[in-house]
N, C-alpha and C positions, 0 to 999 in steps of 0.2 A: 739364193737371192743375189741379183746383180746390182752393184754400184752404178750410182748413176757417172757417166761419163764427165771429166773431167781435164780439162782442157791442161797438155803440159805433165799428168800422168801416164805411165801405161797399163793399160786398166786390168789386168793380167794380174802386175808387180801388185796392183792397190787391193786388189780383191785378196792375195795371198796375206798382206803385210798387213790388211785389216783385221782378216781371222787371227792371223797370230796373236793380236794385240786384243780380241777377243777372248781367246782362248789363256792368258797370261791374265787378262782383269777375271774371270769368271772365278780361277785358279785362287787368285789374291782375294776376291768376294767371298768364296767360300771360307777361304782362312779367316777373313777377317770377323767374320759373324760368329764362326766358331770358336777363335781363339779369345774374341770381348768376353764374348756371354761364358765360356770358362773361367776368362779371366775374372770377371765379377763375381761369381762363386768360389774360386779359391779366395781372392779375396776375405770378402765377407766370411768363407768359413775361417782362414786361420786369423782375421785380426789383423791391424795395422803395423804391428811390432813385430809377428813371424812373416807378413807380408813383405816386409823390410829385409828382414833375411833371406827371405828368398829370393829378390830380385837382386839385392849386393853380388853374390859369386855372378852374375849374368853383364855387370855392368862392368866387374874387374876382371874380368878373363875375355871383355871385349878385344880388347888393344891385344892380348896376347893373341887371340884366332884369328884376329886380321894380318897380323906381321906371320902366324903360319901359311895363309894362302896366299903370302910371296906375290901378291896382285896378278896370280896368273890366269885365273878367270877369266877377267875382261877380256886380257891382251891373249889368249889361248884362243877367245871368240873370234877375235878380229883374226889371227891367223889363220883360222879353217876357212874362213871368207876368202881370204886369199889363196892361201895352199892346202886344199880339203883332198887332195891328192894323199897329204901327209899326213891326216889324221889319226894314224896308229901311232905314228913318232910323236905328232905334237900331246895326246892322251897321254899317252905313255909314260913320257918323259915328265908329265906337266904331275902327274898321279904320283910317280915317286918323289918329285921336290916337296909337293905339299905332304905327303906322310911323311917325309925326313923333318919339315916344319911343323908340324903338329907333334912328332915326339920331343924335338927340343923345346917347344912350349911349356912343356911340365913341368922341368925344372926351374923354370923362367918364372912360370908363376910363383912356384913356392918360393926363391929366392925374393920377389916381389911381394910375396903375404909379410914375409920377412921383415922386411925394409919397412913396409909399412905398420908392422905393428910398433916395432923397435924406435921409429925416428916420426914417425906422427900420429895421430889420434887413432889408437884402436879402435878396431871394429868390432863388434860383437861376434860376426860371422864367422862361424868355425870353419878351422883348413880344409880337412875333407870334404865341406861343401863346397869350396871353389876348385879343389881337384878333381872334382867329382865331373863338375861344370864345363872344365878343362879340357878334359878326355874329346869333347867336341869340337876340337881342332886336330884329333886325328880322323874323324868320323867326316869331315867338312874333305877331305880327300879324294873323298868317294864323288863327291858333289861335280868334279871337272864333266862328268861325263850330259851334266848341263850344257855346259859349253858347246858341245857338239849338236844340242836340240837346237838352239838358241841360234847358231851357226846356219842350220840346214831350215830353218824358220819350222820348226814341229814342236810348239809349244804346248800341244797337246797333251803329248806323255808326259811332262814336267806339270800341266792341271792332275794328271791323273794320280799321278804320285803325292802331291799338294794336299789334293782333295780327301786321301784316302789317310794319310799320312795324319792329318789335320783329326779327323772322323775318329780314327784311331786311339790319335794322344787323348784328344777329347775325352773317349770312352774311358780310359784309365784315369783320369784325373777325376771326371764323375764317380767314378769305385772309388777311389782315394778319396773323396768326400763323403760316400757314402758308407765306406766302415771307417770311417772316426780314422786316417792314418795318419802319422805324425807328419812333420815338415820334414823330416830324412827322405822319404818316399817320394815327396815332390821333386823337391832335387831328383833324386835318381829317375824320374818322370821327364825332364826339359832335360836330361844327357841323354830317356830314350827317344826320344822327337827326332833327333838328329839319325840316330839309327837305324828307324824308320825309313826316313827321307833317303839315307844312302840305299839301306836295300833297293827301294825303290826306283831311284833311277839306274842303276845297275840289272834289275828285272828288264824294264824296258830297253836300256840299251844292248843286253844279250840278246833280246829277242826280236828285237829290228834292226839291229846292226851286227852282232857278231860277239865272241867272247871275248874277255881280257887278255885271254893268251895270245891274241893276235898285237897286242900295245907292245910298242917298244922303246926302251931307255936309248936316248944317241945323246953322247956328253955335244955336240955342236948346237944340238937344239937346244939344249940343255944353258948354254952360255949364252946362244941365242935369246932364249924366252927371260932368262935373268938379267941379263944387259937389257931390255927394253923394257921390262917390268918393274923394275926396281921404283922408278918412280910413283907408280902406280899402288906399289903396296906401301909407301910410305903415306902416300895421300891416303890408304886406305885406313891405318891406324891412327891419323891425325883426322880421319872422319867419324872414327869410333869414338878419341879420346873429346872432341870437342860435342860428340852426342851421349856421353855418360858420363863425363867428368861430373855435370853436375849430378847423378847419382852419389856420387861417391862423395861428393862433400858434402851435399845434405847428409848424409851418415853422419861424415867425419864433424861438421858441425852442430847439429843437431840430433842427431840417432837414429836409430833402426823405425820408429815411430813414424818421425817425419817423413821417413824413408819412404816409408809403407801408404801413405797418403801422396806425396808426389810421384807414386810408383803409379799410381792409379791414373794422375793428370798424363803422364807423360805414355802411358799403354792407350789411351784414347785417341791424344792427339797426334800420336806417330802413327796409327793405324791406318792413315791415311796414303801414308807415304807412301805404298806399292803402287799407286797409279802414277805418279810420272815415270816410276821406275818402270813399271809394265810398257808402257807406250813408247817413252825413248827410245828402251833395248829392242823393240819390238820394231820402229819404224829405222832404228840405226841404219839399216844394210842400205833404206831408202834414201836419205841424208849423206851414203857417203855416194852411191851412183849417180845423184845430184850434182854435188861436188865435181866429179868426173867427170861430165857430159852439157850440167850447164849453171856455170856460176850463177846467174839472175835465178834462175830455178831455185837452189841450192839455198840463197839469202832467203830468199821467199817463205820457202820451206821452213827453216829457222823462225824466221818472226813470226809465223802461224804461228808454231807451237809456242812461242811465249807466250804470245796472246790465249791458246787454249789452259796452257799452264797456272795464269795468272785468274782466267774466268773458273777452272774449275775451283781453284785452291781460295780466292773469296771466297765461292760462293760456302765451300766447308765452311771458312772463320765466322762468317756471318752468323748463319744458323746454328755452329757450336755457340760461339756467343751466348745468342740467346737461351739457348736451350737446358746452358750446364746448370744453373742450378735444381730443376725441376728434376734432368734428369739423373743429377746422386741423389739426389733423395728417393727418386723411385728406387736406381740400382744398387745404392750402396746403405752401409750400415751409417748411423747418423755418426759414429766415429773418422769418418770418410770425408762427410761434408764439406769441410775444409777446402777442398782440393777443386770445386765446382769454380772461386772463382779465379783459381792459377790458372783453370783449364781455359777460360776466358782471355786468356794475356797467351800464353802458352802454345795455342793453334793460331795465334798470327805468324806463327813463326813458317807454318808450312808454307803460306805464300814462296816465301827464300826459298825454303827447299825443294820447289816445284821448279823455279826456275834456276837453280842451282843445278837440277838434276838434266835438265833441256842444255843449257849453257853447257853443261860437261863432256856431252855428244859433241859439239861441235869445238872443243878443247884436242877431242881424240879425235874428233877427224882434221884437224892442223895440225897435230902432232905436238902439240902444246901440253904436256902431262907436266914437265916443270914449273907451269903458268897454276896446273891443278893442283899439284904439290904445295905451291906458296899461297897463294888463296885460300887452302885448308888449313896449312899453318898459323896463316893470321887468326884467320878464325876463334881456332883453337886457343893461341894466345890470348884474343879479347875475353874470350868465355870462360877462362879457368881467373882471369884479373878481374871480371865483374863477378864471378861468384863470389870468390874471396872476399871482396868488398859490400854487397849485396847481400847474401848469405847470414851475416849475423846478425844486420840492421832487419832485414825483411822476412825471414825463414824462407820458405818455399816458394813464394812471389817473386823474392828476389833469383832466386835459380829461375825463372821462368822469364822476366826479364832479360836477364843473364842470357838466356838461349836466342829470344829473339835478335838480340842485339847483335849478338857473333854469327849468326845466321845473316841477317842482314850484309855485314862486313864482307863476310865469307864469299856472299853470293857477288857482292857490288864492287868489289876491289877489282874485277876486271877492265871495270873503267878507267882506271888512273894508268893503265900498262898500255901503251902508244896499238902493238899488235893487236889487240882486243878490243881497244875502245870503242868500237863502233859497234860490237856485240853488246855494250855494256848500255852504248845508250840503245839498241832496239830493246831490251828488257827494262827500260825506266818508259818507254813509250810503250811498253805493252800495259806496266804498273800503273802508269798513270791512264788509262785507254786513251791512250791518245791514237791507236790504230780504229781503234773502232769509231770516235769522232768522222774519222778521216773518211772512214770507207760510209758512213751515213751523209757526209757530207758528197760525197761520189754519185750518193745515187740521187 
């Protein structure tokens, strides 16, 4: 099927950079159908209290697997775009940073289970479960060889691996419900996901690109990819800590229970979040040849996407809206309930992180990762001070709150930075459609 022509594309680039973005939502579709409707059955089968526990080691060993993948993901992407000449060196070298980071994460974490039992509110969640959990920041290693699809626009083998990987977990979690297995099992089920996932992209990259043996360690790239990344893995862990934090204090202030019920709000309403992420990463290479060839282009380019940004992510909060309480009562056990109308407060939030996710592309295409760094940070900051505050007075409304709020901040603070601000205001004319006014009023 051919695109219709497009005045100011090249319809070649657009047919390529659509299938990707095709093939990256179908990927994230399937996961996401598969991994609800699982989710709702472990759920329901273990109960709101081992629900609790099982989602704790996943919320606190976020921050540690982010700070092991050293931000070199993204910036590994962007390199192959430029020098795909290099790509055994840049593999190579990017493979062993993050396995040298994911082994020093172990100890990181237990010294952190640590601290936190000793100096604030124990968790009920035993060590070996967050160890367990852990180990998936040396398995996340394996994952650069993403990079290289994502890079050469072949997002194909990253559906196929996705889809099959997803299909997989699925099936043993279904066995694990159906012989009665404890919550030990689970756990060791979401550390094999990840193990999955590396085989897999390693199958496909041996088999269409070549073996491991050909990657190689150069301490210059090496210094290279860390001097430019460093920013990027910090905003990575100040995005994990301001999107789990509140996990972790509904534990610390209310328990494993409550846990178990906002585990639920929050697996619904993030499930959404693979499609800006799909389409950005997917149209990126487009936005920066933009950039390159024709600044008015380039702008243009950008404000669509807020505008698609802001029309898909309503249209979700809308119909979630409506729809949550009807639908825990269909999916879930009535001890779940509760959560129908956080979930209600709780998916406005995506709006921000649709356009959070758009705005971030054009951060790394200026070169702006320190502007990304402190807008995560703030963030982070309002969200751990409104839960605090929030949190005891509201239970788990308030953590939902709490999210939107720092989302908001996170996404909007671009505005008040003199370099940015005129990106900050086309994403307040996207929110408020004041583009689409404009363009009815056009015709």
């Amino acid at each position: 099927m051919k695109l219709p022509h497009i005045k100011g594309f090249d319809q070649d680039a657009l047919q390529k950079y659509f299938k990707n973005t095709g093939w990256l939502i179908l990927a994230r579709v399937g996961s996401l159908l598969i991994k609800v409707l699982v989710g709702f059955a472990i759920a329901n089968y273990l109960g709101r209290d081992q629900n609790g526990l099982l989602n704790y080691p996943q919320a606190f060993v976020a921050f540690f697997i982010a700070a092991a993948a050293l931000g070199l993901d993204g910036f590994t992407t962007r390199e192959l775009l430029k020098h795909p000449e290099k790509k055994n060196e840049l593999l190579g070298t990017s493979f062993r940073l993050k396995l040298i980071g994911g082994l020093t994460a172990m100890p990181l974490i237990y010294i952190g289970y640590l601290i936190n039992q000793h100096f604030f509110t124990a968790t009920q969640t035993p060590l070996h479960y967050i160890l367990i959990i852990g180990l998936s920041g040396v398995t996340q290693a394996f994952y650069i060889t993403d990079s290289y699809f994502q890079a050469t626009v072949q997002a194909k083998y990253v559906t196929f691996t996705q889809v099959f990987g997803n299909i997989f977990s699925a099936a043993i979690k279904l066995l694990l419900i159906l012989t009665h297995a404890e919550l030990f099992w689970f756990i060791w089920a979401i550390f094999f996901d990840t193990v999955i996932l590396a085989f897999g992209y390693l199958y496909f990259y041996q088999k269409k690109v070549g073996g491991l043996s050909n990657w190689k360690y150069d301490k210059n790239v090496a210094k290279h990819l860390l001097s430019n990344s460093w920013p990027l893995a910090f905003s990575a862990i100040l995005v994990s800590l301001y999107m789990k934090i509140d996990q972790l204090m509904v534990d610390s202030f209310l328990g494993s229970g409550q846990l178990g019920v906002y585990s639920t709000v929050v697996q619904l309403s993030e499930s959404w979040y693979f499609i800006p992420v799909a389409i950005v990463t997917s149209v990126f290479p487009a936005i920066m040849n933009a950039k390159r060839d024709d600044p008015a282009r380039y702008q243009k380019r950008l404000q669509n996407m807020y505008d698609l940004m802001v029309w898909m992510s309503l249209s979700i909060a809308i119909i979630t809206t409506f729809i949550s309480p009807l639908a825990y009562r269909i999916i879930y056990k009535e001890e779940f309930w509760s959560g129908a109308h956080v979930l209600s407060v709780h998916i406005w939030a995506g709006i921000f992180v649709f356009l959070g996710s758009a705005s971030g592309q054009y951060l790394i295409a200026e070169g702006y990762t320190k502007i990304s760094l402190m807008r995560t940070a703030v963030g982070a900051i309002v969200n751990i001070a409104l839960n605090i505050y929030l949190i005891p007075k509201y239970g788990i409304m308030g953590a939902a709150v709490a999210t939107l709020a720092a989302y908001f901040v996170a996404t909007f603070l671009i505005i008040l930075i003199p370099k940015t601000h005129k990106q900050g205001l086309m994403m307040l004319k996207s929110l408020f459609l004041v583009t689409v006014f404009q363009k009815i009023i056009k015709r």
